[in-house]
N, C-alpha and C positions, 0 to 999 in steps of 0.2 A: 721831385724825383723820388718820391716816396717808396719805399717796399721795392726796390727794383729787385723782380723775382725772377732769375738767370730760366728757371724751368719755361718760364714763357717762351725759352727760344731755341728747347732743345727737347730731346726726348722723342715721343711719340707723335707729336704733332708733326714733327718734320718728318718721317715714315710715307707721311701720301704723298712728300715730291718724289719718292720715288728712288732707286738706285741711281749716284753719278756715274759717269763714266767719264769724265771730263777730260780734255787732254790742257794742255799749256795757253793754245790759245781762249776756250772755254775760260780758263782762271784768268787769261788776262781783260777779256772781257768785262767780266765777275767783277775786277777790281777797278778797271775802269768807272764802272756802273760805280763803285763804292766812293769811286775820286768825286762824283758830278754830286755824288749825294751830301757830302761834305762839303762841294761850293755852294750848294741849296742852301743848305744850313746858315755859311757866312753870309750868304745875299739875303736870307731874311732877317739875320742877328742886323748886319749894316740898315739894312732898309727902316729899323724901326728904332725912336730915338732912346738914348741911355733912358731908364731910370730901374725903378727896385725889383718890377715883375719881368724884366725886357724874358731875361730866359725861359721864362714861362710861356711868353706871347709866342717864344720858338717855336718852343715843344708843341703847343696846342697846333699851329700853322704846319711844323712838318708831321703832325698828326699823331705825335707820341703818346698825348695826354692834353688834356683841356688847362688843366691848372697846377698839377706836380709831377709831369713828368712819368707817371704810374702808367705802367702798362701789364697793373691785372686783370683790370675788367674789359681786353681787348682778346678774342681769339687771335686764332692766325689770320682766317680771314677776316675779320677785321682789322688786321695791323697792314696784310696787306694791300686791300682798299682803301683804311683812310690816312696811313702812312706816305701819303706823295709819293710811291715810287713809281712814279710816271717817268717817260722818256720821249723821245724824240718819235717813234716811231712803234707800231702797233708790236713790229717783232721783238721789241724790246720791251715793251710791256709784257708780255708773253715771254722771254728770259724770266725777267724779274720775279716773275710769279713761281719761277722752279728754280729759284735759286737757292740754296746752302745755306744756316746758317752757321757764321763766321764772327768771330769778333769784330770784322770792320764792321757788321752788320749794328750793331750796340750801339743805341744810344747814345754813350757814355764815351765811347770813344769817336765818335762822328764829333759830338758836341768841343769835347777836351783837346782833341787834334787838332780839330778847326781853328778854337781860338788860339791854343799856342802858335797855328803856323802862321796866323794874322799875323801873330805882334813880329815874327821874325819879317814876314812880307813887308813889316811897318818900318821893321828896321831895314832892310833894306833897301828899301826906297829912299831914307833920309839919307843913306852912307852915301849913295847916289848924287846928292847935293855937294856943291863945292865948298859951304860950310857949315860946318853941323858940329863942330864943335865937339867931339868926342874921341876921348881918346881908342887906338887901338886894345889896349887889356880889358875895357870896362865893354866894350863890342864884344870881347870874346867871354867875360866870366858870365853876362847876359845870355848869349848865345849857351853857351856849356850849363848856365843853370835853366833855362827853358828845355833841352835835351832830354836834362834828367829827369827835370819834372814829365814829360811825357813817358820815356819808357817805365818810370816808375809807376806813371795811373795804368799804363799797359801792365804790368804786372799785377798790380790791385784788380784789376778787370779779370783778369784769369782768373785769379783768386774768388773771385765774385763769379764767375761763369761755373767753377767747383762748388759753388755751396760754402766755400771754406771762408767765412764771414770774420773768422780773428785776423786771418790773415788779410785781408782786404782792409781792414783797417787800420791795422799794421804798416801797409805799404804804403797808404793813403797820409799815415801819420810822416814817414818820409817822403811821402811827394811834396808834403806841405813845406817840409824844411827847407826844400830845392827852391818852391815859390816863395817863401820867405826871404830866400835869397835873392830872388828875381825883383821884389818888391822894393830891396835896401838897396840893389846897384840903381832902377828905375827913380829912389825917392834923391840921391846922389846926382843927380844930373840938375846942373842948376839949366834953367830954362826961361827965365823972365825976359830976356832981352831978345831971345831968339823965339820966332810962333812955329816956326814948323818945329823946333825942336821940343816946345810947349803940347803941340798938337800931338806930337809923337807919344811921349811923355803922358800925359791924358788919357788918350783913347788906348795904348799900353796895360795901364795900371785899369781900366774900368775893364775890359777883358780878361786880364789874368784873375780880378776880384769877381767876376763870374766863376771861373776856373775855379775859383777855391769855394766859393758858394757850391757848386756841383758837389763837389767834392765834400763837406764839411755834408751835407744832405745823405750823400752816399754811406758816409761814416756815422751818421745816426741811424738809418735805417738796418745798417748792420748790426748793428748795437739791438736795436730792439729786436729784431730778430734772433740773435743771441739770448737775451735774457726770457722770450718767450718761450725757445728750447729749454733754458734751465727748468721754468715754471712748470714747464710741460715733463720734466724727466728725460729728456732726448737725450 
């Protein structure tokens, strides 16, 4: 996720789709389109097995970047060609191609959403069992620290759509605290005698440990960014 450069996704490029005039249904459309793009995302993270590049194999397949995620050597139309934003039907191919950009639109937040709402989908699904062994408060400090990890990468991502790079990694340094927390309730659950609750446990922590790889990626490329302003006198 190299150089993630916000100007890719705003400014003058976005001028040729044209004035919106959108009403309610329009946005909800819009955001639908943005829900299916974020299950894209999870059915190719699931489809391919754990190891050290899997996020990368994402990015490249939903067409982000080949190998880090970068999308500066993509125009517009380029991102929108080889971006997957394909749909069901021609006239929604045709939306997509005039659609706004938005924060759901990023990357960063397709990617960071995704996994966080897995791991709560994963918890869900186990609470569903008749034993799973967990107590109610450690269900909830899990739940309240995944929350905050999201709206806090939601604010680092603003911050990052600004230009405003101290801050983004500023916010990004407490999104981590939030996962740090999500890591010690997850490493707390004993799991040897139980496999779904193993399983859970598992594929939990190998998701969230993507989350913080994004994330830890994001906060370097700010940083250089930063110090190249200094070098530069900005």
């Amino acid at each position: 996720m190299k150089n993630f450069d916000h100007d890719q996704f705003s400014g003058d490029d976005w001028d040729e789709k044209g004035e919106l005039a959108w009403n309610e249904f329009d946005w909800e459309l819009f955001l639908q389109r943005q829900d299916r793009e974020t299950e894209r995302f999870m059915r190719t993270y699931k489809s391919l097995p754990p190891h050290e590049n899997r996020i990368d194999e994402v990015a490249r397949i939903m067409g982000w970047d080949a190998s880090d995620w970068s999308m500066n050597e993509l125009s517009m139309d380029d991102l929108f060609e080889e971006s997957g934003w394909s749909f069901e039907t021609n006239q929604e191919d045709e939306d997509s191609d005039m659609d706004p950009y938005t924060l759901h639109r990023h990357p960063l937040h397709i990617a960071v959403q995704g996994l966080f709402d897995s791991v709560l989908h994963l918890l869900e699904n186990l609470l569903n069992e008749t034993t799973n062994n967990l107590s109610p408060k450690l269900c909830f400090d899990l739940v309240q620290s995944i929350n905050l990890g999201k709206m806090e990468s939601l604010l680092a991502l603003q911050s990052l759509d600004l230009a405003d790079y101290a801050l983004t990694v500023s916010e990004l340094k407490r999104a981590l605290k939030s996962l740090n927390q999500s890591f010690k309730i997850l490493e707390s659950i004993h799991s040897a005698k139980n496999p779904k609750l193993y399983a859970f446990k598992k594929e939990s922590l190998t998701r969230l440990f993507d989350v913080r790889e994004i994330w830890l990626r994001v906060m370097q490329d700010c940083r250089e960014e930063l110090d190249r302003r200094i070098k530069d006198g900005e």
